[in-house]
C-alpha positions as CSV (number, residue, x, y, z in Angstrom):
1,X,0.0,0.0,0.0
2,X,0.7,4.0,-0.8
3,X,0.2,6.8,0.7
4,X,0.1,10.3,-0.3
5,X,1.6,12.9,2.1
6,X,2.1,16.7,2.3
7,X,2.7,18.9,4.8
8,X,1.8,22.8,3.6
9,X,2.3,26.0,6.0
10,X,-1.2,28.2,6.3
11,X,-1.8,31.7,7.7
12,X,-4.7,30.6,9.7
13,X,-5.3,29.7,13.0
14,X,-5.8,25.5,14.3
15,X,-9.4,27.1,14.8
16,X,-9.9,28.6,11.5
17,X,-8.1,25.7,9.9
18,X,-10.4,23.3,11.8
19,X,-13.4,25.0,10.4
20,X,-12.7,25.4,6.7
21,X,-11.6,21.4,6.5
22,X,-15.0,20.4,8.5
23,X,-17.9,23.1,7.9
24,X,-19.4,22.5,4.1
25,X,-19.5,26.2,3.9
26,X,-15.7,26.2,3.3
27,X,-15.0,23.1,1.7
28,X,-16.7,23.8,-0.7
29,X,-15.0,27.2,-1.4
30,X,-11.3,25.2,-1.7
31,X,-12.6,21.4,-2.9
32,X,-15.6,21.2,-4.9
33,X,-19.2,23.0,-4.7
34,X,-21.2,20.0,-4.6
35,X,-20.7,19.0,-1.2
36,X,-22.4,17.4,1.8
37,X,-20.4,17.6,4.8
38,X,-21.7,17.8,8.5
39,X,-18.9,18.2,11.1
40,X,-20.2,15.0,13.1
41,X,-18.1,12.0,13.8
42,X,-19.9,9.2,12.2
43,X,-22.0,10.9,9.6
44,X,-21.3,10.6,5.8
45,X,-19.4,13.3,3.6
46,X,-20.6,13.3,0.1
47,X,-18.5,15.1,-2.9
48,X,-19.7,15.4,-6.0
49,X,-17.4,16.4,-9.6
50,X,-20.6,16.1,-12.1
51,X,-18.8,17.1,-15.0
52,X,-16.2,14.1,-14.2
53,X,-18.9,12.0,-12.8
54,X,-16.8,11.3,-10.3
55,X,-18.2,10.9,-6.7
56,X,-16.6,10.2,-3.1
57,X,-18.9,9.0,0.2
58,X,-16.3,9.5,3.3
59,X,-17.2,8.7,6.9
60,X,-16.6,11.2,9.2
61,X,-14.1,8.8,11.2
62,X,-12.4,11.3,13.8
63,X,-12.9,14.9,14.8
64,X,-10.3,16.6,17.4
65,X,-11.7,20.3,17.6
66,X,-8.5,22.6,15.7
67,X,-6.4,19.2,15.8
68,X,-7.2,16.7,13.6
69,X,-9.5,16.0,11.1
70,X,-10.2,11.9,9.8
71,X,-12.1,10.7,6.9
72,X,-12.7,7.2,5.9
73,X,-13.6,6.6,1.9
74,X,-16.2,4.3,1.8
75,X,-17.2,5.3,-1.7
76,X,-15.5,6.2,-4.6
77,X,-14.9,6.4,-8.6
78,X,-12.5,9.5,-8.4
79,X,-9.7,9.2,-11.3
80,X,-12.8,6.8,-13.0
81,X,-11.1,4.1,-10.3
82,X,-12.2,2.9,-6.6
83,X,-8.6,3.1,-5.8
84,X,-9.8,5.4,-3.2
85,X,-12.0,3.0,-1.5
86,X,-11.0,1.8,1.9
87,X,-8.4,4.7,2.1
88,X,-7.9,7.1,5.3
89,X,-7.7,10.7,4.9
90,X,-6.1,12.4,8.0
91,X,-5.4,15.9,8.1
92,X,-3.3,17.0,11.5
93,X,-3.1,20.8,12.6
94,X,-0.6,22.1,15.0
95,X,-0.2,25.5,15.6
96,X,3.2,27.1,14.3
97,X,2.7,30.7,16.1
98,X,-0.4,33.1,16.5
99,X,-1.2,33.7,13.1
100,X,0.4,30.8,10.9
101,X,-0.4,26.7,11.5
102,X,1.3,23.4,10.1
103,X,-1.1,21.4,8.1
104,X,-0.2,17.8,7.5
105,X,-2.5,15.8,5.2
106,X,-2.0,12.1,4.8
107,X,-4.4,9.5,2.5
108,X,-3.2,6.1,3.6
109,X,-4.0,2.9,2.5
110,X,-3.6,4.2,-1.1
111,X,-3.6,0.4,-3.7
112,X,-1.1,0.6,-6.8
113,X,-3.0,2.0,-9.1
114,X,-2.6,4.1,-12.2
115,X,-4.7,7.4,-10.7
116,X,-2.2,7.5,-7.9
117,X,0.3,10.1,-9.1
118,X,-2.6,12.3,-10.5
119,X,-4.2,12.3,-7.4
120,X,-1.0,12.7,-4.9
121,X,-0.8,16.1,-7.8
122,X,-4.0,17.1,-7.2
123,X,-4.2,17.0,-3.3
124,X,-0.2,19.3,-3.8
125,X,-2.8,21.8,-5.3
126,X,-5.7,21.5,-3.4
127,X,-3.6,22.4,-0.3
128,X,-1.0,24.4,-1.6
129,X,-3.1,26.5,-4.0
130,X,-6.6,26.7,-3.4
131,X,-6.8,25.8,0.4
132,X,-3.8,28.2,0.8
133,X,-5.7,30.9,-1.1
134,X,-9.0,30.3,0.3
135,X,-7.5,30.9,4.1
136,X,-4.8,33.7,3.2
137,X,-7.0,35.5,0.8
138,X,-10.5,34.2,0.8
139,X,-10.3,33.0,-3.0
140,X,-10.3,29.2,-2.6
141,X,-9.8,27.2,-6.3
142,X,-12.3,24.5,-6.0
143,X,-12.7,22.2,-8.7
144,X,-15.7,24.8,-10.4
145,X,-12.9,27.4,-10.8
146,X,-10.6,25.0,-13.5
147,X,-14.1,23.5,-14.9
């Protein structure tokens, strides 16, 4: 098994980072608008890419308020594969000073598959372009913005 890691550097606070990877509000500002997300642990987080087809059912697994964030895919034809299925998604917050926090984002249990290195890509620009922007300068670049 794979997994995809990346650690990215946000001006945001834990609490402010806790919020925009948890409330539907925000994710779908730096993901993709076609959300369904409820910040309770247990529940089901639906994302949509219609023009793709693509859809991904996660199981809210873990929530540590402005700490840690866990999804479980229980769904999934991103990258027209279920390589995601069965994979965790972990994102981990610690505060680097008042203004600035350490994001670490981890999808484990990642098969070899073909869709792996355009998805490992795509979750270096999530984070590090539109989750970046949408915290530091309230333009996120979900998935509507490139489609």
């Amino acid at each position: 098994m794979n997994e995809i890691r990346h650690r990215v550097t946000l001006k945001a606070s834990p609490k402010v980072l806790f919020e925009a990877l948890t409330e539907e509000r925000h994710v779908s500002q730096w993901w993709t608008p076609d959300c369904s997300l409820r910040a309770i642990e247990g529940s089901q987080a639906i994302f949509h890419w219609r023009s793709n087809k693509w859809m991904v059912v996660m199981r809210i697994a873990r929530l540590t308020p402005d700490k840690e964030v866990v999804w479980q895919c229980e769904a999934s034809n991103m990258q027209n594969t279920d390589a995601w299925v069965g994979t965790e998604i972990r994102f981990s917050i610690t505060p680097k000073d008042k203004k600035h926090s350490d994001l670490e984002f981890v999808q484990s249990n990642y098969p070899d598959s073909p869709c792996f290195q355009a998805c490992n890509d795509g979750w270096a620009r999530i984070l590090g372009d539109s989750l970046k922007g949408y915290l530091e300068m309230g333009i996120g670049r979900s998935f509507s913005y490139h489609g």
